[in-house]
Each structure stands twice: as structure tokens, then as C-alpha cells.
N, C-alpha and C positions, 0 to 999 in steps of 0.2 A: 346631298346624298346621305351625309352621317346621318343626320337628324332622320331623316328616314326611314333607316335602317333603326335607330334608337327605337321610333314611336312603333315599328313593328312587334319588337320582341317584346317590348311593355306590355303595348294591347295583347299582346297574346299569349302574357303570363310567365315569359321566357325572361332572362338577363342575362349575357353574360357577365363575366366577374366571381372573384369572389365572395363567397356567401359565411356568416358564422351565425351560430346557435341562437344569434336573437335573430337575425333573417336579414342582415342589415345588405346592403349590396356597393360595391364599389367596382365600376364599368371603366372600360380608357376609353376616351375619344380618339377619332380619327385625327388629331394631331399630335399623337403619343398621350398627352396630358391625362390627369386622370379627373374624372367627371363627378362631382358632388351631388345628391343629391339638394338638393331645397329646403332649405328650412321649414316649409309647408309639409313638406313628407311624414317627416320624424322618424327618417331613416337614420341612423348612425353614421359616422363614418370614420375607417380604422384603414390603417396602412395595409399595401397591397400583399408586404411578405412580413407582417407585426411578429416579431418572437417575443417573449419575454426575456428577460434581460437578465444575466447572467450575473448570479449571487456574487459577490467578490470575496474570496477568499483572504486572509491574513498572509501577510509576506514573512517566510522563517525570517529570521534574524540570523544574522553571518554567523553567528557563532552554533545556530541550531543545523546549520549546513556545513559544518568544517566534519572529517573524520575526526574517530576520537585515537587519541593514544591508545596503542595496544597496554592491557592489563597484566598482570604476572598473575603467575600460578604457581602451586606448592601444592606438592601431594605430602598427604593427610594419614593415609593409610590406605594397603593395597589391595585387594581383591583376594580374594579363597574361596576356600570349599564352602566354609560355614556363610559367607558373605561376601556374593557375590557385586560385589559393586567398588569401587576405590573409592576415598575420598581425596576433594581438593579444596585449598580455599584461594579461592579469585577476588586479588584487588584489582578497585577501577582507579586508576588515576584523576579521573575526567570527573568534570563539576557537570557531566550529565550519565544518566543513567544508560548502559547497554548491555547488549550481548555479545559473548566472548569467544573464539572457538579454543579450547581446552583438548592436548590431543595427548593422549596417553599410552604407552608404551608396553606391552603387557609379555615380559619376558621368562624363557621356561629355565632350569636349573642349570644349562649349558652355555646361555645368553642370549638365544635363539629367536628371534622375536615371533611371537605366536598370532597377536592380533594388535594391532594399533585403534584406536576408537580417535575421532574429530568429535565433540560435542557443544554443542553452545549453548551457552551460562549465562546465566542474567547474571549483572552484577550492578548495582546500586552506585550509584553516584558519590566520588570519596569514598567508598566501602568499602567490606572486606566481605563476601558470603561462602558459606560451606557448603561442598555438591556433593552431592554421591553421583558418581557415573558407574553405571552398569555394564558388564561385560557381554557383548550380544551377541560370540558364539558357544553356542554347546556343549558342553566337554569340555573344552579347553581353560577354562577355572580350575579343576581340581591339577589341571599342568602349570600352573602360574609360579613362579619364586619370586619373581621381582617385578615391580612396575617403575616406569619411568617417565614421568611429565614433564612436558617441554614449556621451561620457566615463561615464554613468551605466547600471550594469550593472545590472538589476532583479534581485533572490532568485526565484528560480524554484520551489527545493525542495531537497531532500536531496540 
């Protein structure tokens, strides 16, 4: 009864199965199996669900997957009228490069605290780099007296 059924859908231009862009066909038999054509044909024949095959990535190396030590930080100079922005300089401890959260204290003449900023710093591997962080509310620059940066920089990321 397969074969029957087979020489129907031939003759009449039908297959089922899978088809791909050179036209090649691959049919299952009535006993699950999967049915080849013939070497006479010079049909192809490719697997029923063929993917292409998944590029292999490089595996980090333990050391490229550990967090890194948190960095310290030193403020530099503090924000004003004339110059709006602090500076700091953030070492990295770490024999790899990252970014720092740097978080800065920005206090009025009374002690008041007016605005705190979190900002994250690159810093270089063994480094030391210099930031300017800017103050991002409005007004409240020319109310600043004092800034205060919190000596421990957190690992942020890469």
C-alpha cells in the first residue's frame, strides 16, 4: 500500500517531505524510516530538521569571571559656580580593566546635603584616572561649600 501511495504523488508531481532551494526531497516511509532517493535520480539528500551548527564560542577564563575588587577614590577638587563639575582620581586595584561607581556628596554651607551623584568611571587596569563628574541639578552649584567622596568605589562592570 506504501509503495502505492509513493508512485501516486510522483506521477503527479506532488511529494511530501521536505524540500530546499536545489529541490532536493526527503519522504518517510510507512515504516517511520526515512526514504532515499536513488542514486539514478541525482537528488540530494540532507537531514530531516539539518540546522547549521552553532559557532563555539571561547570559554572566559576563571579569572575573566571573578568580580573585581572595589577601587578607591579621592576627590580632586569640588564643584562651583565657575566649574561646575568635581574632580576625582580612581585607582583600580584589579590586573583588569573596569568601571567604578564613584558617588559624591555635594554639601551646602550648613552641612546639608544638597545632591549626591553615583557615577561610573572607567578605570584602567593598575591605574590611577582623573574624572570630572558634573553636577546634574540646576541651581544648586552656586549653593555648594563642600563635596564629599565616598573613598570606596564599587565594581560596576566592564
Amino acid at each position: 500500500m506504501a509503495v502505492v501511495v509513493s508512485l501516486i504523488g510522483l506521477s503527479s508531481g506532488c511529494a511530501s517531505g521536505d524540500h530546499d532551494d536545489a529541490g532536493s526531497v526527503s519522504s518517510t516511509a510507512s515504516d517511520g524510516g526515512t526514504k532515499k532517493p536513488s542514486a539514478s535520480s541525482g537528488a540530494s539528500v540532507r537531514p530531516a530538521q539539518a540546522s547549521p551548527s552553532p559557532t563555539p564560542s571561547a570559554s572566559p577564563s576563571p579569572e575573566d569571571t571573578r568580580p573585581l575588587k572595589d577601587a578607591t577614590a579621592v576627590l580632586v577638587s569640588c564643584a562651583s559656580p565657575q566649574d561646575p563639575r568635581a574632580t576625582v582620581k580612581v585607582s583600580n586595584p584589579n590586573t583588569r580593566d573596569g568601571s567604578f561607581a564613584v558617588k559624591i556628596h555635594y554639601l551646602d554651607a550648613d552641612g546639608f546635603e544638597m545632591v549626591r551623584t553615583r557615577d561610573p568611571v572607567f578605570a584602567p587596569a593598575e591605574g590611577t584616572g582623573t574624572y570630572r563628574v558634573r553636577v546634574t541639578t540646576a541651581g544648586v552649584v552656586d549653593h555648594i561649600a563642600r563635596c564629599v567622596v565616598e573613598p570606596r568605589a564599587a565594581w560596576v562592570g566592564h
